[in-house]
DRENTIMAR-655031 format. One record per residue: x, z, y of N, C-alpha, C in turn; residue in one letter. Coordinates in steps of 0.1 Angstrom, whole numbers, m for minus. Example, Ala and Ser with C-alpha at 12.3 -4.5 7.8 and 13.67 -1.06 7.14 Angstrom:
! DRENTIMAR-655031
<nc1 = 132; nc3 = 78; nc2 = m57; cac1 = 123; cac3 = 78; cac2 = m45; cc1 = 132; cc3 = 78; cc2 = m33; type = a>
<nc1 = 128; nc3 = 71; nc2 = m22; cac1 = 137; cac3 = 71; cac2 = m11; cc1 = 129; cc3 = 79; cc2 = 0; type = s>
This chain:
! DRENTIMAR-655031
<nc1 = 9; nc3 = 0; nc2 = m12; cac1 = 0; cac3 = 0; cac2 = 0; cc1 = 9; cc3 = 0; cc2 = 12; type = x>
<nc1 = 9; nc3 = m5; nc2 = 20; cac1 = 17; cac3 = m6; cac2 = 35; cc1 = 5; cc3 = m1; cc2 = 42; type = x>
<nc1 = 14; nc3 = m1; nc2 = 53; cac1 = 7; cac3 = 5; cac2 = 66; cc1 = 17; cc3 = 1; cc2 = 80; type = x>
<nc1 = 8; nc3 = m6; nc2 = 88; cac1 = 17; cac3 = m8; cac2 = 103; cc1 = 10; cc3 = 1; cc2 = 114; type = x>
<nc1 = 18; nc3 = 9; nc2 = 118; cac1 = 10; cac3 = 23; cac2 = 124; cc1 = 13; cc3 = 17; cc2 = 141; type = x>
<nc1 = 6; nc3 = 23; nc2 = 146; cac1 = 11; cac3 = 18; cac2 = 162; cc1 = 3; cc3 = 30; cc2 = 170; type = x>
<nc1 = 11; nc3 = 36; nc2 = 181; cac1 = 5; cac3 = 44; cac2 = 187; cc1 = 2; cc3 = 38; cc2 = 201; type = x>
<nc1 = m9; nc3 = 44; nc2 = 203; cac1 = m18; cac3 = 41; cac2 = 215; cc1 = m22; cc3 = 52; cc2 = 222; type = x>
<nc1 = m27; nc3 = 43; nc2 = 233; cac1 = m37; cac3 = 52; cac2 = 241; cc1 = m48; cc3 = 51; cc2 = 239; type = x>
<nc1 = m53; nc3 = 38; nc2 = 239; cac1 = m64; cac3 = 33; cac2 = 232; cc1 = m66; cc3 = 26; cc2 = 225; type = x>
<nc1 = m78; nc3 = 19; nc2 = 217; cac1 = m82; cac3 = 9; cac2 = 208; cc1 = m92; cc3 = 10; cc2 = 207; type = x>
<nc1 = m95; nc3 = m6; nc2 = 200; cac1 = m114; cac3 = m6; cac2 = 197; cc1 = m109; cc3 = m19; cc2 = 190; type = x>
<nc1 = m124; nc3 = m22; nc2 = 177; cac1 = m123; cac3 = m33; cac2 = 175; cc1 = m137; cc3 = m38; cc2 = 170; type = x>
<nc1 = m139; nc3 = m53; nc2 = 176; cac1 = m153; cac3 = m57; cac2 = 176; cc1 = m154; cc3 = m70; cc2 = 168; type = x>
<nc1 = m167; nc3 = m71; nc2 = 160; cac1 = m170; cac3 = m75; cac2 = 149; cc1 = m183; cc3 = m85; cc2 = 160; type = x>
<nc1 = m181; nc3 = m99; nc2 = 157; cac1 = m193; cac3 = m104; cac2 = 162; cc1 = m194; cc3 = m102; cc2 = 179; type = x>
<nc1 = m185; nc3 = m97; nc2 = 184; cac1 = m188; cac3 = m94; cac2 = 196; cc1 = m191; cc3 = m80; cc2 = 203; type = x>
<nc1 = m200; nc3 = m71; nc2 = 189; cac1 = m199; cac3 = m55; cac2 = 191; cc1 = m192; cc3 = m49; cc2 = 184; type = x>
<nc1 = m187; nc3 = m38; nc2 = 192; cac1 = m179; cac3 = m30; cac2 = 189; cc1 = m179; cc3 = m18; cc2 = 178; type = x>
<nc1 = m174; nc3 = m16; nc2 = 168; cac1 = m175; cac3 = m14; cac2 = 150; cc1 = m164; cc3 = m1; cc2 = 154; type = x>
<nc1 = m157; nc3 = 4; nc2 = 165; cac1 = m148; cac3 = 14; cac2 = 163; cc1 = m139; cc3 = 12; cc2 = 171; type = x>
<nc1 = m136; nc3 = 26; nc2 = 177; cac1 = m131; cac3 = 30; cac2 = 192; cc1 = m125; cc3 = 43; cc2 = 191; type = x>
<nc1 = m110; nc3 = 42; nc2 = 195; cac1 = m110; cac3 = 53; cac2 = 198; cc1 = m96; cc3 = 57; cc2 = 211; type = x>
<nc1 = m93; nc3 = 72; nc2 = 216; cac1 = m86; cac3 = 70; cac2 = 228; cc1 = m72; cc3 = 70; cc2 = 220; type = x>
<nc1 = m64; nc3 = 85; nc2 = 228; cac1 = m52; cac3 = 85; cac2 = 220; cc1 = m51; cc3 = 84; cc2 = 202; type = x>
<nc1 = m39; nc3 = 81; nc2 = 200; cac1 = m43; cac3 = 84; cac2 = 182; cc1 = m30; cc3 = 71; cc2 = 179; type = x>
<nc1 = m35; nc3 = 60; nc2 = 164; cac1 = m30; cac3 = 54; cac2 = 159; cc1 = m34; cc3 = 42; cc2 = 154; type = x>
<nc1 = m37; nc3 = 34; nc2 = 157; cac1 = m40; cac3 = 19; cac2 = 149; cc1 = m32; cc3 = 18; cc2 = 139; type = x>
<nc1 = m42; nc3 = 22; nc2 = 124; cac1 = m36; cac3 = 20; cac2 = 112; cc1 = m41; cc3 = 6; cc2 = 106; type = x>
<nc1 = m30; nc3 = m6; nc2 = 109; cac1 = m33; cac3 = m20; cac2 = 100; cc1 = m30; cc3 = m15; cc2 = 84; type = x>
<nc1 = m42; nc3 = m17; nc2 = 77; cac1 = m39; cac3 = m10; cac2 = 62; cc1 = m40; cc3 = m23; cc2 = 50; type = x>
<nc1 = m30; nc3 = m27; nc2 = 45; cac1 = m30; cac3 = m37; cac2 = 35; cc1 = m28; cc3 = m30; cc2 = 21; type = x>
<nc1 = m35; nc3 = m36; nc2 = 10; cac1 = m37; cac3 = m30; cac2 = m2; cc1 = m31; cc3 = m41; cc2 = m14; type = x>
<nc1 = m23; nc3 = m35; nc2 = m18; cac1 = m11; cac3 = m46; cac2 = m30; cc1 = m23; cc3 = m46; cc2 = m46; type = x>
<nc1 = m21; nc3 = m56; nc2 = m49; cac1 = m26; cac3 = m57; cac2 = m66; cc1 = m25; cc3 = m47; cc2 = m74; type = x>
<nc1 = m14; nc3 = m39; nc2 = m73; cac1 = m11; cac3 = m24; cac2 = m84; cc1 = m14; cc3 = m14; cc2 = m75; type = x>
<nc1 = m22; nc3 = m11; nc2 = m67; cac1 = m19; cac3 = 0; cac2 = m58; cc1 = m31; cc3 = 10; cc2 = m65; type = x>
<nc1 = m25; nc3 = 21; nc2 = m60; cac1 = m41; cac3 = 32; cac2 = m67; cc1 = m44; cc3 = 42; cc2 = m55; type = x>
<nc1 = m50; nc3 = 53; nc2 = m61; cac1 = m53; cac3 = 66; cac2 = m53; cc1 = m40; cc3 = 71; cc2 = m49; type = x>
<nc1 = m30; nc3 = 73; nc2 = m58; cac1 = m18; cac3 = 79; cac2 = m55; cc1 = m11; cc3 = 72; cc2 = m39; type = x>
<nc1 = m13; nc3 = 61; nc2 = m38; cac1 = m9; cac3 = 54; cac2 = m30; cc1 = m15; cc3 = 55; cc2 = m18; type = x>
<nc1 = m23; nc3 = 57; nc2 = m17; cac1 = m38; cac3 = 61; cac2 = m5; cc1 = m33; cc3 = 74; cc2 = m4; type = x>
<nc1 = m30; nc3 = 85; nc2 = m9; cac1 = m29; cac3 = 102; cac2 = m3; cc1 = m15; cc3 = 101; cc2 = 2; type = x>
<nc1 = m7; nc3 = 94; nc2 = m1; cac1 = 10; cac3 = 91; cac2 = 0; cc1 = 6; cc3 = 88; cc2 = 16; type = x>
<nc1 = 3; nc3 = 78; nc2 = 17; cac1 = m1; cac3 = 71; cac2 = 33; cc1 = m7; cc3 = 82; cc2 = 41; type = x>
<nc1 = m16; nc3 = 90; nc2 = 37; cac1 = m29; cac3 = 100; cac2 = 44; cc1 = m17; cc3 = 110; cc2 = 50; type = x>
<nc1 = m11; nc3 = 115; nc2 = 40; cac1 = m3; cac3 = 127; cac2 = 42; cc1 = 8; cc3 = 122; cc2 = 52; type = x>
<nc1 = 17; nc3 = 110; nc2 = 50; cac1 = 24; cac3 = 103; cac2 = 56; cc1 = 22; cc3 = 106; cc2 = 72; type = x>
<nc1 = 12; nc3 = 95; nc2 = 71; cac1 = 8; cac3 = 95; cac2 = 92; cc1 = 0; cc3 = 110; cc2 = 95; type = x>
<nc1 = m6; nc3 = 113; nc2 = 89; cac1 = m8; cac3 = 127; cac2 = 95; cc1 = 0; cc3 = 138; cc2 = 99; type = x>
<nc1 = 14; nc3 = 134; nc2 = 93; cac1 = 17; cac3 = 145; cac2 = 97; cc1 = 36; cc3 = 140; cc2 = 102; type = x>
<nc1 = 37; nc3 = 123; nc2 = 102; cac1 = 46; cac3 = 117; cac2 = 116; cc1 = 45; cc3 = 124; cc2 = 126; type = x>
<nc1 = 57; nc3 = 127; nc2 = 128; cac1 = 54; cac3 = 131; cac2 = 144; cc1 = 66; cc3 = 119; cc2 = 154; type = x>
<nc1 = 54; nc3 = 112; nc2 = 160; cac1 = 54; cac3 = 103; cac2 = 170; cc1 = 52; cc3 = 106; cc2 = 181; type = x>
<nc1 = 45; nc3 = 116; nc2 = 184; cac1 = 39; cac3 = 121; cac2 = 193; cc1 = 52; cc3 = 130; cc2 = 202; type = x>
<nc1 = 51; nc3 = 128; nc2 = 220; cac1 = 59; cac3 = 134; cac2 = 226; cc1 = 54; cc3 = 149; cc2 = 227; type = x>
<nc1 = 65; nc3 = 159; nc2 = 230; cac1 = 65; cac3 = 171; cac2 = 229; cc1 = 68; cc3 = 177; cc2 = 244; type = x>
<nc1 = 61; nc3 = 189; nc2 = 246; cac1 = 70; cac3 = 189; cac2 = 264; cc1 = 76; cc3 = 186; cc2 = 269; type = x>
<nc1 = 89; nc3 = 185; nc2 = 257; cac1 = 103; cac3 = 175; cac2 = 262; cc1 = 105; cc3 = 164; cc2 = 262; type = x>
<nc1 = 94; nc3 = 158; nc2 = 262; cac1 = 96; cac3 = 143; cac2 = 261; cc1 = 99; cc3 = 137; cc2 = 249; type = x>
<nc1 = 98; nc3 = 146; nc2 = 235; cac1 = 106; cac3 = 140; cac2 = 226; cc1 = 94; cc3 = 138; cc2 = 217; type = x>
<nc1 = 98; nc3 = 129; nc2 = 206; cac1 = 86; cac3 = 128; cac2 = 195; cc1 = 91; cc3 = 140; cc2 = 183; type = x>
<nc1 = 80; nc3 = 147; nc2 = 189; cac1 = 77; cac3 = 157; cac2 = 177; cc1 = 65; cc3 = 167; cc2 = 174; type = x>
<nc1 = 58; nc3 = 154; nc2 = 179; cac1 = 39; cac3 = 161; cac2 = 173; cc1 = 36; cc3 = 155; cc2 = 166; type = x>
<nc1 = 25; nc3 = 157; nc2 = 152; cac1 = 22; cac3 = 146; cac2 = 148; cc1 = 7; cc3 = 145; cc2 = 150; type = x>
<nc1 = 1; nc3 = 132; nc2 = 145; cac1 = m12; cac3 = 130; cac2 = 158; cc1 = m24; cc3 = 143; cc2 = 151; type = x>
<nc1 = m21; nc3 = 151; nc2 = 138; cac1 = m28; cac3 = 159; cac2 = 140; cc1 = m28; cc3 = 172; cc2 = 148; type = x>
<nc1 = m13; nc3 = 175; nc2 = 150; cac1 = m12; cac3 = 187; cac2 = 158; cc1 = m17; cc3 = 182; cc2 = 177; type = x>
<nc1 = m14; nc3 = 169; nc2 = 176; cac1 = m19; cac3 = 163; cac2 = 192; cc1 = m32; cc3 = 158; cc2 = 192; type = x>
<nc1 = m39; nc3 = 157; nc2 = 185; cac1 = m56; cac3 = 162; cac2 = 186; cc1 = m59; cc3 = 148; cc2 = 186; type = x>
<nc1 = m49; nc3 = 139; nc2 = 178; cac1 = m52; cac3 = 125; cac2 = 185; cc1 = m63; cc3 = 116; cc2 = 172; type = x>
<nc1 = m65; nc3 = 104; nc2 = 170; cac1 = m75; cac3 = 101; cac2 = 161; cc1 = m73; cc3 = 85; cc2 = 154; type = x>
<nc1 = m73; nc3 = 82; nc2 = 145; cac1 = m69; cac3 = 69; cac2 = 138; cc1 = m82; cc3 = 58; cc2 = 139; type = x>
<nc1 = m74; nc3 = 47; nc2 = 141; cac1 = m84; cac3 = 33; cac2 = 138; cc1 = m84; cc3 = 26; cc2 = 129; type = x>
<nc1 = m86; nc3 = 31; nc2 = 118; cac1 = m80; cac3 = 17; cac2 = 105; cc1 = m86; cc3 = 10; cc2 = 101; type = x>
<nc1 = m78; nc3 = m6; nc2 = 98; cac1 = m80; cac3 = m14; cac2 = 102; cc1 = m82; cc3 = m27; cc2 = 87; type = x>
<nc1 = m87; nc3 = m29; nc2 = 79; cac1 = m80; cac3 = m38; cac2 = 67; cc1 = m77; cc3 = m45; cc2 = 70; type = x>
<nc1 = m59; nc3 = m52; nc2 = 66; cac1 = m54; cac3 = m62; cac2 = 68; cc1 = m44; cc3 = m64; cc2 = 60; type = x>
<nc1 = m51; nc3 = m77; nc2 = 49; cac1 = m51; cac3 = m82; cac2 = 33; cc1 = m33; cc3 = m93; cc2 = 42; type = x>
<nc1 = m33; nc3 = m93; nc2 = 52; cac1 = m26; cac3 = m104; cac2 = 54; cc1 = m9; cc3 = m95; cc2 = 53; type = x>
<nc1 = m12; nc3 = m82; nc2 = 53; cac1 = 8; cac3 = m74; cac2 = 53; cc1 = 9; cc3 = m78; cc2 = 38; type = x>
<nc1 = 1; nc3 = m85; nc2 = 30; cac1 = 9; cac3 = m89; cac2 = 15; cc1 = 8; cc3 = m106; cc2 = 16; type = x>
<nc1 = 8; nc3 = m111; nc2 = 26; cac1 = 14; cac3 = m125; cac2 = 29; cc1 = 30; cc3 = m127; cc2 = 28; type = x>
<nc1 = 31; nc3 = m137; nc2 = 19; cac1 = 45; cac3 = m138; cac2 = 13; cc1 = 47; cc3 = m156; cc2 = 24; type = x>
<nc1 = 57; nc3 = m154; nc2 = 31; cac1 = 60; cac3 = m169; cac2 = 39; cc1 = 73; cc3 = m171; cc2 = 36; type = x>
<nc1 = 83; nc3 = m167; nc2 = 25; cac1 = 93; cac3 = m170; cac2 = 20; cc1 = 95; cc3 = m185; cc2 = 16; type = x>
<nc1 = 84; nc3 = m191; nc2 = 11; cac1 = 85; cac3 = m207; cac2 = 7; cc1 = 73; cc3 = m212; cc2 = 16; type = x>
<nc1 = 76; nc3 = m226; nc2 = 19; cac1 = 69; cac3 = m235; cac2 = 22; cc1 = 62; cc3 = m229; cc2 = 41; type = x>
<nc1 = 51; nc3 = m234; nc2 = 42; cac1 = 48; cac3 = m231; cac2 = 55; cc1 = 30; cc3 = m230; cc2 = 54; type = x>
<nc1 = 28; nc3 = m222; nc2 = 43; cac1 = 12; cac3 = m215; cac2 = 40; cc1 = 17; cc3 = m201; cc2 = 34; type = x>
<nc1 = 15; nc3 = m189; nc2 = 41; cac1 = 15; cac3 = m180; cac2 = 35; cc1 = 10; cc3 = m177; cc2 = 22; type = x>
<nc1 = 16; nc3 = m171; nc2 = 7; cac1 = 8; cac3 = m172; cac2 = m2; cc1 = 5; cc3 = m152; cc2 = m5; type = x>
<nc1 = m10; nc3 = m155; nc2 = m9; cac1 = m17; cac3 = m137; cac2 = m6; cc1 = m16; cc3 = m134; cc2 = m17; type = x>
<nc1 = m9; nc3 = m138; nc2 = m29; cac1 = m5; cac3 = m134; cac2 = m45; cc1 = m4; cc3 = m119; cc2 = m48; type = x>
<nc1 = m2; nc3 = m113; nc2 = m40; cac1 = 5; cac3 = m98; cac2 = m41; cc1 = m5; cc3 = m90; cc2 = m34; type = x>
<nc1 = m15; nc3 = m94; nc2 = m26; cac1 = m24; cac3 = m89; cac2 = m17; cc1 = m39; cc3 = m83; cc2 = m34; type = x>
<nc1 = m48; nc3 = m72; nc2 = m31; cac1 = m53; cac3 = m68; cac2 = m40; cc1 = m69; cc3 = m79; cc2 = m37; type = x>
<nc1 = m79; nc3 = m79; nc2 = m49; cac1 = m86; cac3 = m85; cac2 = m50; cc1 = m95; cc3 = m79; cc2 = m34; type = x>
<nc1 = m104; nc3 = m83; nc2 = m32; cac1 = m110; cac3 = m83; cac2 = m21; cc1 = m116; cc3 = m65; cc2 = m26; type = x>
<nc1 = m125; nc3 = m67; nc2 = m40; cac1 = m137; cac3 = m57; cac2 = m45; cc1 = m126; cc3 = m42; cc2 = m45; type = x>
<nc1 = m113; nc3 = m43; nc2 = m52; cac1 = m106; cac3 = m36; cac2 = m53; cc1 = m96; cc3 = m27; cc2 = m42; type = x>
<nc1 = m96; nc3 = m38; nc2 = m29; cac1 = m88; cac3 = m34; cac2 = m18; cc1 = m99; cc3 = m27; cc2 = m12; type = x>
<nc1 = m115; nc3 = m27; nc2 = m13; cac1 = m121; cac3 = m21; cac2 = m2; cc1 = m123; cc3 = m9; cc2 = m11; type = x>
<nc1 = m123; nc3 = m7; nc2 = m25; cac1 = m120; cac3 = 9; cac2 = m27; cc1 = m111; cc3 = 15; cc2 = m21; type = x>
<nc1 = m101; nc3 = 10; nc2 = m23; cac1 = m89; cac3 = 21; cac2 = m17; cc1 = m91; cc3 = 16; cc2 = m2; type = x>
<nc1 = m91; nc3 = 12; nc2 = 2; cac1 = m96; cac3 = 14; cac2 = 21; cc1 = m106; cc3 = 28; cc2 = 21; type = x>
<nc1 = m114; nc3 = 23; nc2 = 14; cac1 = m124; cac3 = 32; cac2 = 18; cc1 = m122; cc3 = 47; cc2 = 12; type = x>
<nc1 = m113; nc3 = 45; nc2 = 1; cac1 = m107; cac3 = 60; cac2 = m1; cc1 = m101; cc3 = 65; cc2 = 7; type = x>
<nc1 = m88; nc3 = 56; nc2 = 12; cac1 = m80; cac3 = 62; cac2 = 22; cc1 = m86; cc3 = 66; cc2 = 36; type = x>
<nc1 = m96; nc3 = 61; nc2 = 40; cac1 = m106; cac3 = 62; cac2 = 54; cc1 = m108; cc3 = 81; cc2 = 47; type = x>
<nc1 = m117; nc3 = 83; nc2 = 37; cac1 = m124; cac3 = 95; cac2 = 33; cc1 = m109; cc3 = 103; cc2 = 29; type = x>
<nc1 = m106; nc3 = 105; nc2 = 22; cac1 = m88; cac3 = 111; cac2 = 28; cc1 = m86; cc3 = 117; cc2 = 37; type = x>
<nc1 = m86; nc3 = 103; nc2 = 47; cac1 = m82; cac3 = 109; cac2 = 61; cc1 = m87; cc3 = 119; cc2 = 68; type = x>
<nc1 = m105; nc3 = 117; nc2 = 67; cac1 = m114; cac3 = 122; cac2 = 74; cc1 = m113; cc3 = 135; cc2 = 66; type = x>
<nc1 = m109; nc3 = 137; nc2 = 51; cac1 = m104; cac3 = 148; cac2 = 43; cc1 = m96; cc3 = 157; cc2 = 50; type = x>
<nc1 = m85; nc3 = 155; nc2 = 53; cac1 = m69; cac3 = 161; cac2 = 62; cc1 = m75; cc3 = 165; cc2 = 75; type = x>
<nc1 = m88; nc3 = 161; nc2 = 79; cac1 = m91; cac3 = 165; cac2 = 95; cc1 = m89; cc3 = 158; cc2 = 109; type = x>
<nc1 = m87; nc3 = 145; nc2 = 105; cac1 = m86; cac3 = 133; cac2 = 112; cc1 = m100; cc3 = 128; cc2 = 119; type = x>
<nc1 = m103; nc3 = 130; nc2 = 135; cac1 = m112; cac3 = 120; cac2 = 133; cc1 = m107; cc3 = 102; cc2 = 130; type = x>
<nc1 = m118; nc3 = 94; nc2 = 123; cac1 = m115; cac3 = 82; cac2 = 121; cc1 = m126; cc3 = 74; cc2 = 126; type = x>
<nc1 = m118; nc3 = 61; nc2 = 132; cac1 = m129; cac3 = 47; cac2 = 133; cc1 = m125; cc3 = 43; cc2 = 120; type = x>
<nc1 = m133; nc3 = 30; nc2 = 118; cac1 = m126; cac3 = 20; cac2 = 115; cc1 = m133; cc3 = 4; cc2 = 119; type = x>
<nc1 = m129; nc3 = m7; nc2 = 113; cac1 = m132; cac3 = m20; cac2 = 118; cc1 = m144; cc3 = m23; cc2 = 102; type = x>
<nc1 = m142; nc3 = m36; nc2 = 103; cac1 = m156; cac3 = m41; cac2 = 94; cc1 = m148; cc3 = m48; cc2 = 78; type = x>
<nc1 = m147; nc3 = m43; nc2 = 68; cac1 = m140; cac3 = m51; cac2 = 58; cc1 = m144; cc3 = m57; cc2 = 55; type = x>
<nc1 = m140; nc3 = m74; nc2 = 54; cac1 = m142; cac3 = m81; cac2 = 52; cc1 = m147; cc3 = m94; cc2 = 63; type = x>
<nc1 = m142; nc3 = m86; nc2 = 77; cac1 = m147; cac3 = m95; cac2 = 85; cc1 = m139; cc3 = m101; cc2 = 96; type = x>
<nc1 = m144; nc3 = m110; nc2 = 102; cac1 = m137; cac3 = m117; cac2 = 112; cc1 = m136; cc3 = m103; cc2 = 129; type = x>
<nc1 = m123; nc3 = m101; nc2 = 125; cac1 = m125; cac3 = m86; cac2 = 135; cc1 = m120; cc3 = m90; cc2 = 147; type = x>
<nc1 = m115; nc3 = m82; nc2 = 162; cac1 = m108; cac3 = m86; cac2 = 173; cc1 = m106; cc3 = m75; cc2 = 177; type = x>
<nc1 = m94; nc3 = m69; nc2 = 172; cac1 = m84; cac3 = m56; cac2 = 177; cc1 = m80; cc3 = m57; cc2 = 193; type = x>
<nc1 = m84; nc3 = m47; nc2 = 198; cac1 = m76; cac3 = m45; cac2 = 210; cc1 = m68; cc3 = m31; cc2 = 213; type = x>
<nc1 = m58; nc3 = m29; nc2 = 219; cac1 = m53; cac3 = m16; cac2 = 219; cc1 = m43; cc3 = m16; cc2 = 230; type = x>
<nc1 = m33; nc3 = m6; nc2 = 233; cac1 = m24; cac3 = m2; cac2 = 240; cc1 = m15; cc3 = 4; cc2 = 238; type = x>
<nc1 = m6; nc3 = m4; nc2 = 233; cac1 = 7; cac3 = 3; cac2 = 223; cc1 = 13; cc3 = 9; cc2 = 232; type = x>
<nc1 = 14; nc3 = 26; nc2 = 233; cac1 = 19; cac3 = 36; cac2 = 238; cc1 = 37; cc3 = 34; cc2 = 234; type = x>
<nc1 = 45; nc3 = 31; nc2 = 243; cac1 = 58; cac3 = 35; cac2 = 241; cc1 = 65; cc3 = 23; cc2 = 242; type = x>
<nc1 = 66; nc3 = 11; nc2 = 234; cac1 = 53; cac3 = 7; cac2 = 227; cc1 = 64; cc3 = 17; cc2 = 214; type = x>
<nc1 = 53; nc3 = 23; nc2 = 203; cac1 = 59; cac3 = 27; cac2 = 193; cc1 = 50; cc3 = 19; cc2 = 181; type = x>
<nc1 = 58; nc3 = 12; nc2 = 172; cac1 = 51; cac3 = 9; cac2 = 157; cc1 = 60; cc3 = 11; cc2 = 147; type = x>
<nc1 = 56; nc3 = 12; nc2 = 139; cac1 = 62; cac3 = 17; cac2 = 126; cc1 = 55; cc3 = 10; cc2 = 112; type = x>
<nc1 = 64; nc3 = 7; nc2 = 102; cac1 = 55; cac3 = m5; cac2 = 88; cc1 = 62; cc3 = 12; cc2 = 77; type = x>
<nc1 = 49; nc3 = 16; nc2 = 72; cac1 = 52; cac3 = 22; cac2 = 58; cc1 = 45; cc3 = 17; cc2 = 49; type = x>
<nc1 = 52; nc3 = 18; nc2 = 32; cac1 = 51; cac3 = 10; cac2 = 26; cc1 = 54; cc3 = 22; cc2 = 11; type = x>
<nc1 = 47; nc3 = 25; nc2 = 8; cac1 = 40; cac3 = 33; cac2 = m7; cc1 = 49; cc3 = 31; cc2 = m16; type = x>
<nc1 = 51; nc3 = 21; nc2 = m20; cac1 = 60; cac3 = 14; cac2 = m30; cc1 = 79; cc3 = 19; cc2 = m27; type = x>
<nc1 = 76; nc3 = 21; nc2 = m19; cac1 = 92; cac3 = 21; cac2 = m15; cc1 = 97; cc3 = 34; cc2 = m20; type = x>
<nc1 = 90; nc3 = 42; nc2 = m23; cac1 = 92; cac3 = 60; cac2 = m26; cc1 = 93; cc3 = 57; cc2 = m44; type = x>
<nc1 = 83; nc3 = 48; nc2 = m49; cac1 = 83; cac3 = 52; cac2 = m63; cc1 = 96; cc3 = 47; cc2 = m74; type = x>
């Protein structure tokens, strides 16, 4: 499971033209879901960004993480972080999880979240979405599940 985390000040993202999830400070989690991925992989991620600390401290430094800073996640499904462009000039989604299978674990990892004490938006799975945000710092960060085991 990857994750491209990005902190903000704000975000929203609208589906059809309305808006499906908003939020201020916090994180825009782009969440891509691999063919072998499971539950283990979804609490890995939950615990992960919950408890990054990205977040500046009186000193200016990063070391809050967005739950001690009261801040709130936007997650986002995006089947495209398992686009492979190594050959040719069409990404191939081979490694990306079935559509039925990637919206379990989204939807696990969303209820997780909201588990740990997170408030959460999120966007529409499976749909044609239009993120907007404000990358605070700018800070982003790509974690990636797989890389630990």
């Amino acid at each position: 499971m990857r994750a491209v985390l990005q902190r903000v000040t704000r975000a929203s993202v609208r589906v059809g033209g309305e808006t499906v999830g908003e939020i201020g400070a916090g994180l825009v989690v782009l969440l891509g879901v691999a063919r072998d991925d499971a539950e283990p992989d979804a609490r890995y991620l939950v615990e992960k960004i919950a408890n990054l600390r990205v977040f500046d401290d009186a000193e200016g430094r990063m070391n809050v993480s967005v739950v001690e800073g009261g801040g709130a996640l936007l997650v986002v499904s995006q089947f495209t972080l398992y686009g492979d462009a190594r050959r040719g000039r069409r990404p191939s989604w081979i490694e990306a999880a079935p559509p039925e299978a990637a919206q379990g674990l989204y939807e696990f990892f969303v209820a997780e979240a909201r588990r740990a004490g997170l408030p959460v938006e999120t966007g529409s799975f499976r749909k044609m979405m239009e993120v907007e945000l404000v990358n605070d710092g700018p800070v982003t960060l790509l974690l990636d599940s797989r890389k630990l085991f």
